[in-house]
Every structure is written in structure tokens, then in C-alpha cells.
Steps between C-alpha positions, in 0.01 A plus 500: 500500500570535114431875485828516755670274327482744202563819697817321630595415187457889389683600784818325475484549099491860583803503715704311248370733242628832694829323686624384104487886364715620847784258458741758397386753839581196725813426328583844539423539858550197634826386360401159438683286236290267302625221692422679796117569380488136452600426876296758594198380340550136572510591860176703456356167321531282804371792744221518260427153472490367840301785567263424271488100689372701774173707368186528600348816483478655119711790634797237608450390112544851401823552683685149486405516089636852461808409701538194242404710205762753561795189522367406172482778332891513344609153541447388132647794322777552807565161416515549089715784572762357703564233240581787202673684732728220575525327181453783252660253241192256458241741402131449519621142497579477900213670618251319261641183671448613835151625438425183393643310759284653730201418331611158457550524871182657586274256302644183527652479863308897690121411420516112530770523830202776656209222389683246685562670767130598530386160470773333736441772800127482478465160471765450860303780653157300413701177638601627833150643589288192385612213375184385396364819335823524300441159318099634426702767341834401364551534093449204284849522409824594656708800431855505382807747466628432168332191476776371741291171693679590784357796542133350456239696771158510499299830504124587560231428181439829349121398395418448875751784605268785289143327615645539864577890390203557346306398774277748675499338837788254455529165780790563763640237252503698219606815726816226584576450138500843425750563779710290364491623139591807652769370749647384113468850394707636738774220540527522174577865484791424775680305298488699198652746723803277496545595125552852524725451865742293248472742257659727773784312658572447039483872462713599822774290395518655176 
């Protein structure tokens, strides 16, 4: 429902809110170096992540998106930080670089990658269980990562996707579609797991 959607958005806004103003108590007590906090939370990322693949009750949501709330919580200013403390000689310059890197990152390869992925997963999960239904269904157009041919997969038509949402009584076809756009949901939350476990094995061997 929308009206959880906005208390779990509340609730892991709240968490980051409270976690950012206690940075210096668990720096204090638990002797982690910034690189450290970085491992730590990337490792707290993945737990949160796959856990979040795996939800079904709102209380599940609650947990698996505090868990991934927490990991979030210090990663861009950890990050920011470790740069000046390391190369005090560039400035504002470094760290200006690096926050825009990651913005670069996270709106030209995060948000498109996680579409694809979406798109790809439900559209196989629709293909394996019927064949048939999935063509009914499929998008008018293929997706692609980076516009890369290659990668060309077909996902599920979002106008017939919402009408088979919206439906009060839907068919056990639509009840199959939305399976599957769900099935996307949560593959696709696996492998954005990934991101965060590479983060890790990065972090540890600094």
C-alpha cells in the first residue's frame, strides 16, 4: 500500500537522521576507522538487501529497510572523508570529484542497470511460466543496458502491467503477471546486493 510505502520511507529517514548525529559515539566506542565503517556498512548493505528480496509481511519491510538504512547512513560522507584525509593537498577539489562521480554513477549506470534488471527478470520469470501469456504481455520495445544491442531483453508493458494491478478481481492471468513483476522485484534486489558485497572485498583490501 502507499500509506506504507510512506511510513517506510519515514522510518528509514529517521534512522539516518539519528545514526548521522552519533557518528562520533560509535567512533569512540567502537574503534572503527573510516575505512573500517565503510566495510562495515557495505557488509550491512548486502545483509540488508537480500533481505529485503525476501519480504512479505510489512514487518519484514520494516526490518530488512532499517538494516539497509543503517549501512547507508555514513557511506557518502565516510567516503568524502577518507579522500581529505588522504589527500589533504587537493582541497575541496578531490572530494567534489568524488561526489560527483557517484552521481554520475548513480544516474547514468544505478537507476538504468536496476530498470534493466527489472525488466529482464520479469520478463524470464513471465517466459518460463507461460510462454504464451508472456507474448500477450511483453513490452513493445526491448530493454537495453547502456544501449548495448547485446544486452537487448524484453520486459512486461507497463499500461497492461497497472490495469492487471488495479484490478479488483484480477484473471489467474493477470495474478501470473503480477508474480512475475514481483519475481523482477526481488531478483532485482539480489543483484544489487552484488554492489555493496564488492564494495566490501574494495574496502577490506584497503
Amino acid at each position: 500500500e502507499s500509506r506504507q510505502g510512506k511510513y517506510l520511507f519515514i522510518w528509514t529517514s529517521a534512522i539516518m537522521f539519528v545514526l548521522r548525529f552519533c557518528a562520533l559515539f560509535i567512533e569512540r566506542n567502537l574503534r572503527l576507522s573510516p575505512v573500517g565503517l565503510l566495510f562495515a556498512c557495505a557488509v550491512i548493505a548486502c545483509i540488508g538487501l537480500n533481505m529485503a528480496s525476501t519480504m512479505t509481511t510489512f514487518g519484514m519491510a520494516l526490518a530488512a529497510r532499517g538494516i539497509y538504512a543503517v549501512s547507508k547512513t555514513f557511506f557518502c560522507p565516510t567516503m568524502l572523508a577518507v579522500v581529505g584525509d588522504r589527500f589533504p593537498q587537493t582541497g575541496a577539489v578531490a572530494m567534489s570529484i568524488m561526489g560527483g562521480i557517484g552521481m554520475l554513477s548513480a544516474g547514468l549506470i544505478g537507476g538504468p542497470g536496476l530498470g534493466y534488471c527489472k525488466d529482464r527478470f520479469a520478463g524470464e520469470e513471465l517466459h518460463r511460466v507461460d510462454p504464451s501469456l508472456f507474448e500477450q504481455y511483453k513490452a513493445a520495445e526491448p530493454s537495453k543496458f547502456l544501449n548495448v544491442e547485446a544486452t537487448a531483453a524484453y520486459g512486461l508493458d507497463g499500461k497492461k502491467l497497472g490495469e492487471a494491478k488495479e484490478a479488483k478481481e484480477p484473471t489467474p492471468e493477470q495474478k501470473l503477471v503480477i508474480a512475475a513483476d514481483q519475481h523482477g522485484d526481488r531478483r532485482t534486489l539480489k543483484a544489487d546486493s552484488y554492489i555493496p558485497a564488492t564494495m566490501a572485498v574494495i574496502y577490506l583490501l584497503l
